[in-house]
NUMITOR-895276 format. One record per residue: x, y, z of N, C-alpha, C in turn. Coordinates in steps of 0.1 Angstrom, whole numbers, padded with zeros to 4 digits. Layout:
X,Y,Z,X,Y,Z,X,Y,Z
...
This chain:
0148,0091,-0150,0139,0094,-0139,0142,0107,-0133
0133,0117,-0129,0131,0129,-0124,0144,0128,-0110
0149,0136,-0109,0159,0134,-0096,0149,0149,-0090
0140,0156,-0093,0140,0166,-0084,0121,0161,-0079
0121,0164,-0067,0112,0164,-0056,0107,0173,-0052
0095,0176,-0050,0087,0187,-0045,0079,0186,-0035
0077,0192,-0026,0074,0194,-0014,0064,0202,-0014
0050,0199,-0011,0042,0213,-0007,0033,0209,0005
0034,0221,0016,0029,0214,0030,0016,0224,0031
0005,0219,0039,-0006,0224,0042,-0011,0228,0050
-0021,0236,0058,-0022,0238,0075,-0027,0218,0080
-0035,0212,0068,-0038,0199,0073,-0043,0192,0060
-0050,0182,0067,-0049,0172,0056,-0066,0175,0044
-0072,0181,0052,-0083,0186,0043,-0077,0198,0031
-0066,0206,0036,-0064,0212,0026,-0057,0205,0016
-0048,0196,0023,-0037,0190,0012,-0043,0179,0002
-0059,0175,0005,-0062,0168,-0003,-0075,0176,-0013
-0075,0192,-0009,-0083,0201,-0020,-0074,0205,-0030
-0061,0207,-0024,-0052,0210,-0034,-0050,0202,-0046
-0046,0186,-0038,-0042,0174,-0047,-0053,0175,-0060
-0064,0174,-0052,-0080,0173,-0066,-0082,0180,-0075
-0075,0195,-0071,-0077,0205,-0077,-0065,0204,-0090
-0055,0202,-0081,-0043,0198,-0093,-0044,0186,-0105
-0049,0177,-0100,-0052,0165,-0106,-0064,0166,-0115
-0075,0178,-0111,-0082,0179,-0127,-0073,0184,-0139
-0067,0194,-0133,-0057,0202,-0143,-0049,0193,-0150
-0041,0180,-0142,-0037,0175,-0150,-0044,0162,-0161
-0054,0158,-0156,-0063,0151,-0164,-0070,0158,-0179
-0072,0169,-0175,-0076,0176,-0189,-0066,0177,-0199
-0058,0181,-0191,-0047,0185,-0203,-0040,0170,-0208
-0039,0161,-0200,-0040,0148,-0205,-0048,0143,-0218
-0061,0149,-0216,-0071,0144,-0228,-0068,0155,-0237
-0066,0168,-0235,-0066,0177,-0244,-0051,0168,-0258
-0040,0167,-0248,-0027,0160,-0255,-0030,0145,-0260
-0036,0140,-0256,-0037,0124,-0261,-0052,0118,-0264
-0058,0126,-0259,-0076,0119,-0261,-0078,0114,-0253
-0069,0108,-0241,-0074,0103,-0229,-0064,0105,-0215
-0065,0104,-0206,-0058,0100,-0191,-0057,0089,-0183
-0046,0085,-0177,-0044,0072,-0171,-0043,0077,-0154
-0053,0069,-0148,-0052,0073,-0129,-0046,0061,-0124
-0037,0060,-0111,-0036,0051,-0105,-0040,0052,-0093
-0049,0049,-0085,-0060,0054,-0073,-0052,0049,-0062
-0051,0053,-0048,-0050,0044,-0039,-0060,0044,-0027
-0058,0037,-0018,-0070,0043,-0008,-0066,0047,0003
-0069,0047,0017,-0067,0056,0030,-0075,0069,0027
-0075,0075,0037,-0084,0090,0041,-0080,0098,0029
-0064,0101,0027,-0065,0112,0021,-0066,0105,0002
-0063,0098,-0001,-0070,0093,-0015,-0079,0092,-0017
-0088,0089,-0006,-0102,0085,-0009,-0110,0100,-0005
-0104,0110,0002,-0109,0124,0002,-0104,0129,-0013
-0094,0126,-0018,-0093,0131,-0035,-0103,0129,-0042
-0108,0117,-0043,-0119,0108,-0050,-0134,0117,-0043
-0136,0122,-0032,-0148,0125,-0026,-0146,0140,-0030
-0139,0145,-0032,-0136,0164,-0039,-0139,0160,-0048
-0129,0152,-0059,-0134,0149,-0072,-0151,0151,-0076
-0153,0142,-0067,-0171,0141,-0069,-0176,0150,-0068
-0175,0162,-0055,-0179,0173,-0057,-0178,0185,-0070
-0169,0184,-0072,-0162,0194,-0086,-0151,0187,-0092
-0159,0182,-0109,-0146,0175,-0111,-0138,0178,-0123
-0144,0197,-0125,-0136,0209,-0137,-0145,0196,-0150
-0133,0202,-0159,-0134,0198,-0172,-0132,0183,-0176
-0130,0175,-0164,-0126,0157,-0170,-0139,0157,-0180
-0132,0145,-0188,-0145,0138,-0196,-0140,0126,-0188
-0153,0118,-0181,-0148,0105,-0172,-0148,0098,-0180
-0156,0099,-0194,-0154,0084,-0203,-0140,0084,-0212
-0135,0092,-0208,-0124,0089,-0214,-0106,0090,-0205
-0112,0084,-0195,-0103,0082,-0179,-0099,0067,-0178
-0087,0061,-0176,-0086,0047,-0174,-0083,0051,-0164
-0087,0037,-0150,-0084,0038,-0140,-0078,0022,-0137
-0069,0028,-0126,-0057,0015,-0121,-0057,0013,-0108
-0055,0004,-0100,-0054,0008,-0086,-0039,0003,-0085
-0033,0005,-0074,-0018,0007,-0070,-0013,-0007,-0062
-0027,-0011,-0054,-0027,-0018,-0047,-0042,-0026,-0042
-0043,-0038,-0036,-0054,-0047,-0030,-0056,-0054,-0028
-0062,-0050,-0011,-0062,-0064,-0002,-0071,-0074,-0013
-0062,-0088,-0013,-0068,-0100,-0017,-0080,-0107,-0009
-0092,-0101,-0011,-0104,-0101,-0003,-0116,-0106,-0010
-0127,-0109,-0008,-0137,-0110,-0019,-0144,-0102,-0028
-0153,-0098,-0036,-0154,-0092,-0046,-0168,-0086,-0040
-0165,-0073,-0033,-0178,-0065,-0030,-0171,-0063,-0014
-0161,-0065,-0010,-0159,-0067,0006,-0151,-0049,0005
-0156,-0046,0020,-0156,-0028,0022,-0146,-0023,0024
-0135,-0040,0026,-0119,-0037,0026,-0112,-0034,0011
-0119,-0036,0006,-0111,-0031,-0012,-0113,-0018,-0015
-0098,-0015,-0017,-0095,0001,-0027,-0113,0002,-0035
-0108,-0009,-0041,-0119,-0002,-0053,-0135,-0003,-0047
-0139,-0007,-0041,-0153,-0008,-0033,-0154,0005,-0030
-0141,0009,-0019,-0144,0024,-0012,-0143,0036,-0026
-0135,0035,-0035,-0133,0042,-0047,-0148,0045,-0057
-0157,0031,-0057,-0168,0032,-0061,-0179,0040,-0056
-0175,0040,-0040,-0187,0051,-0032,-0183,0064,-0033
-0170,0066,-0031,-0164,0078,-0033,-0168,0088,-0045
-0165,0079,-0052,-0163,0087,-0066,-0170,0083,-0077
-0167,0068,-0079,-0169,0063,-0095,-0187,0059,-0097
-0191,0054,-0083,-0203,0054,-0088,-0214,0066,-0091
-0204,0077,-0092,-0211,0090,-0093,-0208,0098,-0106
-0204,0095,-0113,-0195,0102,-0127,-0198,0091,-0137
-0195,0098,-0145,-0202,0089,-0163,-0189,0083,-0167
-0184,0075,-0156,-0166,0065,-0165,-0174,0059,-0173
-0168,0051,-0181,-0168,0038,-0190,-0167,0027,-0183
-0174,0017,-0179,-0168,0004,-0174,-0159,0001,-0176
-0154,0000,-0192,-0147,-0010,-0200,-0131,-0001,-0198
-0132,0009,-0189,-0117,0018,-0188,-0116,0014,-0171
-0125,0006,-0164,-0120,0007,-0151,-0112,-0008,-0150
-0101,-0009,-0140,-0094,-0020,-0145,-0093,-0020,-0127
-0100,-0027,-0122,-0099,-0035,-0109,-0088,-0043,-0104
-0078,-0048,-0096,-0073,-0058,-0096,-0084,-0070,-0092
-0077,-0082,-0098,-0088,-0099,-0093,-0091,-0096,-0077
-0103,-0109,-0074,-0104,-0108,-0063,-0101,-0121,-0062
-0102,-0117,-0046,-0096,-0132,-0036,-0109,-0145,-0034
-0117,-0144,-0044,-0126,-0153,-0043,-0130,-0151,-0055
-0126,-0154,-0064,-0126,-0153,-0081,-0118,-0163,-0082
-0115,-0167,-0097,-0103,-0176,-0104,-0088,-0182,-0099
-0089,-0169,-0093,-0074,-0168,-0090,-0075,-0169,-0070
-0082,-0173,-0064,-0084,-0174,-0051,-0074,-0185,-0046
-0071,-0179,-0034,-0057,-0188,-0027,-0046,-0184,-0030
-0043,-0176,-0047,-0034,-0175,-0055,-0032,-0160,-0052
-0023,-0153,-0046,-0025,-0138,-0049,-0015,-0135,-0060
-0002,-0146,-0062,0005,-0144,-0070,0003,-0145,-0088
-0009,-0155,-0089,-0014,-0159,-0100,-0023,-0143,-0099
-0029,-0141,-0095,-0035,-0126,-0099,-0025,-0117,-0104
-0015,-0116,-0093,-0003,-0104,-0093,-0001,-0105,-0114
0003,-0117,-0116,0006,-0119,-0131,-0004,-0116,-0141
-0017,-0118,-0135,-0031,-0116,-0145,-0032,-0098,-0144
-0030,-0092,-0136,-0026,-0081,-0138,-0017,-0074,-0144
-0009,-0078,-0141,0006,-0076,-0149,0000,-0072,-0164
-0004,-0087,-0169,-0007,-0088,-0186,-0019,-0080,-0186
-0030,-0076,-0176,-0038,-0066,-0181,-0032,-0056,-0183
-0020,-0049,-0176,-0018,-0036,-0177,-0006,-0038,-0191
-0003,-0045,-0196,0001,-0045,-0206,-0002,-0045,-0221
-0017,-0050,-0219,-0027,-0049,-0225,-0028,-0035,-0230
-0027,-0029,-0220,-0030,-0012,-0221,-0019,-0001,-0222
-0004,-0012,-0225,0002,-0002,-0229,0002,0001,-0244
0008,0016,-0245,0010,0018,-0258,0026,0021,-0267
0037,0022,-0251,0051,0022,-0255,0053,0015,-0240
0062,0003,-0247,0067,0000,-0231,0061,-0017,-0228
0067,-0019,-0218,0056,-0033,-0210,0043,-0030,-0203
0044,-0016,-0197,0029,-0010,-0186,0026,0002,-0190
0016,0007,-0186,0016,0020,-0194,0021,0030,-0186
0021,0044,-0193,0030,0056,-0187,0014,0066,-0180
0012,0059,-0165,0006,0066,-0163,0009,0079,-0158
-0004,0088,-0156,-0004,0101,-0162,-0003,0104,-0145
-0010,0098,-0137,-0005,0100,-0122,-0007,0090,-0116
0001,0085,-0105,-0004,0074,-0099,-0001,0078,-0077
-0016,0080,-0074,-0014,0083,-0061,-0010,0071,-0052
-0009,0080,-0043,0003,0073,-0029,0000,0074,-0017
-0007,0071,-0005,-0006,0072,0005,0008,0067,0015
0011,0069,0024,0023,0065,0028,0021,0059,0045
0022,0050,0047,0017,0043,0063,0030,0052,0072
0031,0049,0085,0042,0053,0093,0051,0046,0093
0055,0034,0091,0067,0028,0087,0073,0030,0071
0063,0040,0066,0075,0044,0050,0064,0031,0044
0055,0027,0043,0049,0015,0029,0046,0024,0022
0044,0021,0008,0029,0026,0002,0028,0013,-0008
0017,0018,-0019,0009,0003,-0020,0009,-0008,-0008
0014,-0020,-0012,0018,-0029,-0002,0027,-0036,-0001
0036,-0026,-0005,0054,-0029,-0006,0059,-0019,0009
0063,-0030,0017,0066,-0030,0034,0074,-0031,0037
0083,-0024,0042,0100,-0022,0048,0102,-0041,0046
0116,-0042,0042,0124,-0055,0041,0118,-0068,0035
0111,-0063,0028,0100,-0076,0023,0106,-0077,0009
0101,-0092,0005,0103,-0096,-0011,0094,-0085,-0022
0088,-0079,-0017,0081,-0072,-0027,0086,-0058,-0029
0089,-0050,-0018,0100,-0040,-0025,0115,-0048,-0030
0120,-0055,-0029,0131,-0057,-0029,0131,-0057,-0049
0118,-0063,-0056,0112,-0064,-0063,0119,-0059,-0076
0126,-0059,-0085,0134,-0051,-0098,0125,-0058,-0110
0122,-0067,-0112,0120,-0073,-0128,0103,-0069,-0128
0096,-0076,-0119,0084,-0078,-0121,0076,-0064,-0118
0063,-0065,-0122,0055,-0047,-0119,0045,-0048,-0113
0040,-0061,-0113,0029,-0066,-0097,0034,-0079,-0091
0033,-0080,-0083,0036,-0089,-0073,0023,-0095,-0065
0017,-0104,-0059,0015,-0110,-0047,0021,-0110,-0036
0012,-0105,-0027,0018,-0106,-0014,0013,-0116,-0003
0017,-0128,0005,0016,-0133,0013,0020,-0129,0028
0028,-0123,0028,0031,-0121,0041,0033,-0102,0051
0020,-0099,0042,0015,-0083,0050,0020,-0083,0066
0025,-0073,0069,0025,-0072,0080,0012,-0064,0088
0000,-0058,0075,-0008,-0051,0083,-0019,-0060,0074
-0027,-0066,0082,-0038,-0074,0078,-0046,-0068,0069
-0053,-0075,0058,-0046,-0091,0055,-0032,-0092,0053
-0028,-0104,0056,-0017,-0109,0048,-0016,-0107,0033
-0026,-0113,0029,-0026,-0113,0014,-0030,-0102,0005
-0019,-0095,-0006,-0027,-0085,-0009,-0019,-0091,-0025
-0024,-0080,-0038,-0018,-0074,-0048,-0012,-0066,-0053
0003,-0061,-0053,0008,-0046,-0054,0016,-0046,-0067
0015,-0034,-0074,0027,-0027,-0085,0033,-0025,-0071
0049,-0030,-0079,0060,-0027,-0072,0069,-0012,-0077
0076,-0011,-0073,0084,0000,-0071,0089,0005,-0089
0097,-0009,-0096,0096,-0006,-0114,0084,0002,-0118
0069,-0004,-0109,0057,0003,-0120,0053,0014,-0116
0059,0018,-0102,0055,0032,-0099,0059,0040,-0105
0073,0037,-0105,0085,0044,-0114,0077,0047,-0131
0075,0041,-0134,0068,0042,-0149,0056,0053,-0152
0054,0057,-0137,0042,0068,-0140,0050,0082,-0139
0039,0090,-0151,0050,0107,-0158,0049,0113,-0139
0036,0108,-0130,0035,0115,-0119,0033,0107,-0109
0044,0108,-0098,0039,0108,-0086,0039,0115,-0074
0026,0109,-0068,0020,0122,-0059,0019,0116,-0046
0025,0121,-0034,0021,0112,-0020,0014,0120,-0016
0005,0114,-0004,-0005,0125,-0001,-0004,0119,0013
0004,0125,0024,0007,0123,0039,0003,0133,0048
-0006,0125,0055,-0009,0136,0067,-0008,0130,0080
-0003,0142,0091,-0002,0134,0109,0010,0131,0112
0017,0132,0124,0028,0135,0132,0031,0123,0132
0025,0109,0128,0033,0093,0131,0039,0096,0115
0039,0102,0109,0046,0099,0092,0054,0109,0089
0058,0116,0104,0069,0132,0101,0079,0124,0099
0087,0113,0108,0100,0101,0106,0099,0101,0094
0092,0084,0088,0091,0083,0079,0094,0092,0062
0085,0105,0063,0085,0111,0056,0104,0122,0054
0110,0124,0064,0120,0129,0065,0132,0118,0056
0128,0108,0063,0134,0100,0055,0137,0097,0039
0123,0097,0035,0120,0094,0019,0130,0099,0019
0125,0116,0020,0127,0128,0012,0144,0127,0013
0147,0127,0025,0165,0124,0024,0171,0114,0020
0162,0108,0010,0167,0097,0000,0175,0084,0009
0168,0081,0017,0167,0066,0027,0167,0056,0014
0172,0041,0017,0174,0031,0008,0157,0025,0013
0150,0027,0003,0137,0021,-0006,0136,0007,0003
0148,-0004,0003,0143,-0015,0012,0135,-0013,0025
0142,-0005,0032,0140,0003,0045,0131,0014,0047
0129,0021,0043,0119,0027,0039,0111,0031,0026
0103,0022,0020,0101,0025,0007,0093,0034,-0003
0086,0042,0006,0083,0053,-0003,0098,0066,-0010
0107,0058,-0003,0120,0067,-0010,0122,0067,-0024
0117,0050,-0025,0115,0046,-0045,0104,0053,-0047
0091,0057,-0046,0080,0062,-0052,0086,0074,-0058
0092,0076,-0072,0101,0087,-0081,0092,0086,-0095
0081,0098,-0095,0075,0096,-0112,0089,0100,-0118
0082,0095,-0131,0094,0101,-0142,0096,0112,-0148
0085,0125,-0144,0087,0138,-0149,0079,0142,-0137
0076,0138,-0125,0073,0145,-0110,0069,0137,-0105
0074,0143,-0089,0074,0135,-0079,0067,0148,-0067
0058,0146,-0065,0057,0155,-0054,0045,0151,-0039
0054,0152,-0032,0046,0154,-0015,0037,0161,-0011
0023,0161,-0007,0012,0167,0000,0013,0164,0008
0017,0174,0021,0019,0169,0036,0011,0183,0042
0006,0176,0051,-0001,0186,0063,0013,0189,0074
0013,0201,0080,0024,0205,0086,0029,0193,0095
0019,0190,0105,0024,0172,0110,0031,0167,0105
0029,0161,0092,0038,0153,0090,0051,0160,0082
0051,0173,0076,0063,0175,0076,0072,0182,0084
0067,0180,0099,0075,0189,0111,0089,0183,0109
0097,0170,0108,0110,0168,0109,0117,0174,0095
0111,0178,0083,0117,0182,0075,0127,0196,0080
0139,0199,0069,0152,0206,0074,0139,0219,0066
0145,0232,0074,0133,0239,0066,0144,0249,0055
């Protein structure tokens, strides 16, 4: 795993999420140019879902049909409700570009098959993404974004909880959210780790702590975006707010 970290800060968060989009075609192409395809891991909040809405505006050279998409995380909710990653990901972005269906990989909903069950989803995910790997148990995605809450979460792995604590498994169920719902679906910290990139995208003065922390390599239980380490980059998009505590 990458031990080196990169830091690039912005006057604010609209810049730091033209930057991220802009970077992120670059690496998508050249993704397909090397393999014939690219693997995303989406997340949602403002500045992911402003990735997803630049995207839409200018999205360079992608070929979308040849894009698999993942999400990182998702409230266990019904199938169409305004609280899911992928709902808001669909207005954003996807319902506007030529993807392939059969490359978008949703997690279950909470009123599907697996309803009541977040943990029986967490596993039907699991084996989807296994499904799709090609070396390994999950695949090596090509980037998997990050937003980061003010107490250090991302996905829905939450200071002191069973789900960061997490080493074997790569999705989890969650029962006991501390930010509503309760119930969600998350890759844990192993499956973050398995992506060549990751990227946090932090903006605002409540996530200067937090963010100081990661970056000074804080223990992951306690603050967990410390584990968020791709395996050939790791890098921070911060608006100056949030990296004011950083040592300069």
């Amino acid at each position: 795993m990458t031990q080196s970290v990169t830091v690039q800060t912005y006057d604010d968060s609209a810049a730091l999420v033209e930057a991220a989009a802009a970077k992120l075609i670059d690496v998508i192409v050249d993704a397909q140019a090397a393999r014939g395809t690219a693997s995303v891991v989406l997340t949602g909040g403002g500045n992911g879902i402003g990735v997803l809405r630049a995207l839409r505006a200018d999205s360079g050279e992608i070929d979308w049909s040849k894009v698999d998409i993942f999400w990182g995380d998702e409230r266990f909710v019904p199938a169409g409700h305004p609280d899911r990653n992928e709902v808001q990901a669909h207005e954003a972005l996807l319902d506007h570009v030529p993807v392939d269906p059969a490359r978008l990989h949703p997690m279950p909903y909470g009123d599907g098959a697996y309803a009541g069950d977040p943990d029986a989803a967490a596993h039907a995910y699991e084996h989807l993404l296994a499904a799709h790997a090609t070396e390994g148990p999950i695949p090596d995605f090509d980037v998997h974004l990050l937003g980061m809450g003010g107490e250090g979460h991302v996905n829905s792995l939450f200071p002191e909880t069973d789900a960061v604590r997490e080493q074997a498994r790569y999705v989890v169920g969650v029962t006991d959210s501390p930010k509503p719902p309760a119930e969600r679906v998350t890759l844990t910290l192993p499956a973050v780790q398995r992506s060549r990139r990751v990227w946090l995208l932090v903006a605002g003065a409540d996530k200067a702590e937090a963010t100081a922390a990661a970056i000074g390599g804080a223990d992951p239980v306690d603050v967990p975006s410390a584990g968020a380490l791709g395996a050939e980059e790791t890098v921070w998009f911060l608006d100056k707010a949030a990296a004011a505590n950083l040592t300069p």
